[in-house]
C-alpha positions in Angstrom: 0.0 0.0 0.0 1.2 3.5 -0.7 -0.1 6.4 1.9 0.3 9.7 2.2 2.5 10.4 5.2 4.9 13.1 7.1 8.2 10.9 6.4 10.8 12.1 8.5 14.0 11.1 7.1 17.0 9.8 9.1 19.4 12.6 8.7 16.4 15.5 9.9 15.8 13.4 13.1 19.4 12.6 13.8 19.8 16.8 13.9 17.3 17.0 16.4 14.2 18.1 14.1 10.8 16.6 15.9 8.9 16.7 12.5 9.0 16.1 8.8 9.8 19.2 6.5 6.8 17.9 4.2 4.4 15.1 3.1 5.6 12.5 0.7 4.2 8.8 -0.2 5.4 6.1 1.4 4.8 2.1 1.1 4.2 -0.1 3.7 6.9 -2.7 3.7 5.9 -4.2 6.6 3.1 -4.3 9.2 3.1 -6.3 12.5 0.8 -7.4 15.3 1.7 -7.2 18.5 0.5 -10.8 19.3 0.4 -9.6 23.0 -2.3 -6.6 22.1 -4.3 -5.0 18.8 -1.0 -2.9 18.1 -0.5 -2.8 14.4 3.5 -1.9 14.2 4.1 -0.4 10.6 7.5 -0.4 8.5 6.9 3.0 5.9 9.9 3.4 3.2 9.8 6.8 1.2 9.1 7.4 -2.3 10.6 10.3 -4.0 11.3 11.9 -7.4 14.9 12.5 -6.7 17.2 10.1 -8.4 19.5 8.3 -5.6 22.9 9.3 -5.7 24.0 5.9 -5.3 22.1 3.3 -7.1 21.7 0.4 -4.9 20.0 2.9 -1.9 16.7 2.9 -4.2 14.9 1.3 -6.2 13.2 2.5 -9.5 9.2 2.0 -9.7 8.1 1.6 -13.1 5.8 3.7 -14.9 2.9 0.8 -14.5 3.8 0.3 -11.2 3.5 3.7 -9.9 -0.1 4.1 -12.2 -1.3 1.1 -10.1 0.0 2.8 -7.1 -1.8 5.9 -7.9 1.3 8.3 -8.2 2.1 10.5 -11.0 3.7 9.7 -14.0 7.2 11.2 -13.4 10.0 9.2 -12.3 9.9 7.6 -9.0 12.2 5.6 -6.7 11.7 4.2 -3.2 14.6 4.6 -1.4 15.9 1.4 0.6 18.0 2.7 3.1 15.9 4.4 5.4 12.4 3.6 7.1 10.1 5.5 9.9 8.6 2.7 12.4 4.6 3.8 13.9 1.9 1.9 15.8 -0.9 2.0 13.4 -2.3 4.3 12.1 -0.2 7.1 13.5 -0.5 10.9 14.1 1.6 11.6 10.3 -0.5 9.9 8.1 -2.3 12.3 5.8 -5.4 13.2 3.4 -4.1 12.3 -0.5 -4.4 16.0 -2.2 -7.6 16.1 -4.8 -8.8 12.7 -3.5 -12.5 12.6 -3.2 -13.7 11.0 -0.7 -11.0 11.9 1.3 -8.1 9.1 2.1 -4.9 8.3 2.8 -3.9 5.6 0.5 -2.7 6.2 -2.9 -3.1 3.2 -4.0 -1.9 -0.3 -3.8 1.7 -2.2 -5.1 1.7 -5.0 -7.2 2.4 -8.3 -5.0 5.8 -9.0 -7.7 7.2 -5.8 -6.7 6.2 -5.2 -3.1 8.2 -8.9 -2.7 11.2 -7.0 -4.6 10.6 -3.9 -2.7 10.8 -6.1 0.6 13.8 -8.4 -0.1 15.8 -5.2 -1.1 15.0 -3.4 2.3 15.6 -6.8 4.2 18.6 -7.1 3.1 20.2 -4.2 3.7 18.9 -4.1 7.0 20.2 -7.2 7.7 23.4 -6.0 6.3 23.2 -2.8 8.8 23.1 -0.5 5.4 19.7 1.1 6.4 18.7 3.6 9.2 15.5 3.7 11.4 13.2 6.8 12.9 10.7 5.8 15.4 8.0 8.0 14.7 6.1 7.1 18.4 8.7 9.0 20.4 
């Protein structure tokens, strides 16, 4: 799924800034129950315009993909080195602009690429290459 939300990237919360500069789409790469409670923990990559600066931090959406998704048609990448952690369904989720009814979800991923999209980020977490922002502090 791809929401509307107030990403707050790594760098920004590592200078001390309490809140996102804007709001951006971001997929769901992964979302958790707390098997203890109802808690829904969410995993939220962002998705930007910006071309990475080094290749393997992102990865490129294709056009159909990001139509399916509900973004526009420029050029998009999700970058894969960064994710913001929430209990669902947060106080930074936010109202797509021009949707009617009003909603938070873009639109959906394809299963093929979310799996893509999910192996990439596991692995460089695993590999220590990606950096997390709690967003419930």
């Amino acid at each position: 799924m791809v929401i509307r939300y107030n990403y707050l990237w790594a760098d920004d919360a590592a200078s001390g800034l309490p809140e996102a500069s804007k709001e951006r789409p971001s997929a769901i790469v992964v979302a958790l129950a707390d098997g203890s409670s109802e808690i829904l923990r969410c995993v939220v990559v962002p998705i930007t315009h910006s071309e990475p600066k080094n290749e393997a931090d992102a990865l490129e959406i294709p056009p159909a993909v990001c139509r399916s998704a509900g973004l526009d048609a420029a050029r998009s990448w999700v970058v894969m080195t960064e994710y913001n952690e929430f209990n669902w369904p947060g106080y930074d989720i936010a109202h797509v602009p021009g949707k009617d009814p009003p909603s938070f979800v873009y639109g959906f991923l394809p299963i093929g690429f979310l799996q893509i999209m999910r192996e990439r980020w596991q692995a460089l977490r695993g590999a220590g290459l990606s950096r997390s922002v709690d967003r419930d502090d």
